[in-house]
C-alpha positions in Angstrom: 26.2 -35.4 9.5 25.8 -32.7 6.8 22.1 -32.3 5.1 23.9 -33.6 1.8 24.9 -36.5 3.2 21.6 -38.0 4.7 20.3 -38.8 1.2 23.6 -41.1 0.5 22.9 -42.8 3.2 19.2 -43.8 3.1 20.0 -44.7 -0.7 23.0 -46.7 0.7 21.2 -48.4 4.0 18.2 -49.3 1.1 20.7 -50.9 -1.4 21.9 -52.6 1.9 18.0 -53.9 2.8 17.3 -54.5 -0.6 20.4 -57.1 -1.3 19.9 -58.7 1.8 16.1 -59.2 1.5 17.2 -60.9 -2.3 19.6 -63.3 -0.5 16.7 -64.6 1.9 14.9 -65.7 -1.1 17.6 -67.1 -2.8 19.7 -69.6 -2.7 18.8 -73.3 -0.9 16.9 -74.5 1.8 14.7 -77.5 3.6 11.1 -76.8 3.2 8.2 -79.0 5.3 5.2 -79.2 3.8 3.5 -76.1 5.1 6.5 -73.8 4.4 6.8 -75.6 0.5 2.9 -74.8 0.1 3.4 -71.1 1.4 6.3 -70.6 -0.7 4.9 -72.0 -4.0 2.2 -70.3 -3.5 4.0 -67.2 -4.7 6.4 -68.9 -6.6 5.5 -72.0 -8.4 8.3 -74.5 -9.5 9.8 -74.6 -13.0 10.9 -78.4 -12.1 11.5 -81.0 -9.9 14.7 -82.9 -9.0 14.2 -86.7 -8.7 17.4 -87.0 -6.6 16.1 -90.6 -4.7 17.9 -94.4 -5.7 16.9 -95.8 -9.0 14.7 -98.5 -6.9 13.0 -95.8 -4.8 12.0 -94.0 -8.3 10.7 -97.2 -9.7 8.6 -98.3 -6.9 7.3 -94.3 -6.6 7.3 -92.5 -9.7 7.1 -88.8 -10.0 5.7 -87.4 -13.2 7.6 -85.1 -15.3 10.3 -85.1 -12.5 13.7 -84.7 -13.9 16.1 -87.6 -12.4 19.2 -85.5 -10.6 22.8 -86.2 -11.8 26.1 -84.8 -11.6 26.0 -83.4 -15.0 22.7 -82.0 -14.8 21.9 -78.9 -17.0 19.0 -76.9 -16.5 17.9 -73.3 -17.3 16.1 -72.7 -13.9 13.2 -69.6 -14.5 11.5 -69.9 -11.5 11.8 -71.8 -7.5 13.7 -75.3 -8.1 11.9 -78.5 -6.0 14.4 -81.6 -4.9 12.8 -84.4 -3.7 15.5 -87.3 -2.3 15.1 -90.4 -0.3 16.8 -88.5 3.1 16.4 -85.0 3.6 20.0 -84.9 4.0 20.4 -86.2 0.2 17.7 -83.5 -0.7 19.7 -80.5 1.1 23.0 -81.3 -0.7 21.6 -81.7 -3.9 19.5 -78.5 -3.6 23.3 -77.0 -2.3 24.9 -77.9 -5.5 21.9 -76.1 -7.9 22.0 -73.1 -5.7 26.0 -72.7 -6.3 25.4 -73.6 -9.7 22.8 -71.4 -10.1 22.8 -68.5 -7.8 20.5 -66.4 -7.2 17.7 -69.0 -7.8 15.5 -70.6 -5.2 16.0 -74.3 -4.7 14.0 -76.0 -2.0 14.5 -79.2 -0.6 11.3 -81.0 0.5 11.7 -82.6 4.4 9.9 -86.0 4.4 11.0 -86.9 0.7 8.3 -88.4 -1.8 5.0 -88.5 0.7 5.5 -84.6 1.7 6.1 -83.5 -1.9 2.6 -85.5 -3.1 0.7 -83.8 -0.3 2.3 -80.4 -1.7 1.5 -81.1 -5.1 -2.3 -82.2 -4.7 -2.9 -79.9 -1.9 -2.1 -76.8 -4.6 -3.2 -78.4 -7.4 -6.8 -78.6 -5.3 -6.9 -74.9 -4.5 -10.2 -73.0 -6.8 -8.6 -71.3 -9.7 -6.4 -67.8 -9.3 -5.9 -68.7 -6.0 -4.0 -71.9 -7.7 0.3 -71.5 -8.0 0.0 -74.7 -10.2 -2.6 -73.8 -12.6 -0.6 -75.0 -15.8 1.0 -77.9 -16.9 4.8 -77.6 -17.4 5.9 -79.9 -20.7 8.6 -82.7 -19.5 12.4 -81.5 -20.2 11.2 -77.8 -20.3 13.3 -76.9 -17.3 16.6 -78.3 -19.3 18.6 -76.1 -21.2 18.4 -75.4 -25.0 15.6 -74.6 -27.6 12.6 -74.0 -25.0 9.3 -76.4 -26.3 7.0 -73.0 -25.9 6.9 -70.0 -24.4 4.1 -68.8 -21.4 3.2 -65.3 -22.5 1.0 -63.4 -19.6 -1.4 -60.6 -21.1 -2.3 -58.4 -18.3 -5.1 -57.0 -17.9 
């Protein structure tokens, strides 16, 4: 191999790493609860997908959950949570965001409802700046069209 090609090829072997390290993080998988509260952790959810029957939601409300349905339309900006009554249901509808939206994160949560409210308060209870959850996202912010507001970070 030539001295001017070496430089190609580490440029093309990191391209290579690079796009295949972006595919592990993308796209849609079944999380338990320890693997949902390490991964939020770095990348808190911009919604969550009420996929479960119209009974199970009444009898079990989740707040500012959006309720899943064919014609769905969301503008995902961060990891994507669906919650389902089987984690069968919550794989295949976390399938059909991730081919709708590729590139995104979209994890299903394993043991439905119970694991997700364990998630939730167990983050929500970390001390400040260690906290993924530490503000509130308005309902219907995750769906497309004229965003409510705008999270501006000042770093400093």
């Amino acid at each position: 191999m030539t001295r001017l090609a070496r430089p190609f090829l580490r440029a093309a072997l990191l391209a290579v790493a690079l796009g295949a390290a972006a595919l592990c993080h993308a796209g849609a998988s079944l999380r338990n609860e320890t693997q949902l509260q390490l991964a939020l952790r770095s990348s808190p959810p911009c919604c969550v997908i009420d996929g479960r029957a119209e009974a199970s939601r009444q009898a079990r409300a989740l707040a500012d959950a959006l309720v899943y349905r064919k014609d769905l339309k969301i503008n995902p900006i961060a990891t994507i949570v669906v919650v389902a009554d089987t984690d069968a249901q919550a794989l295949a509808i976390a399938e059909v965001l991730a081919s709708a939206h590729p590139g995104k994160t979209v994890l299903a949560v394993e043991g439905g409802v119970a694991a997700w409210e364990v998630v939730a308060s167990a983050i929500a209870a970390e001390p400040p700046g260690g906290r993924a959850l530490n503000f509130v996202i308005p309902k219907n912010t995750c769906e497309q069209g004229a965003p409510l507001q705008q999270l501006r970070t000042d770093p400093k």
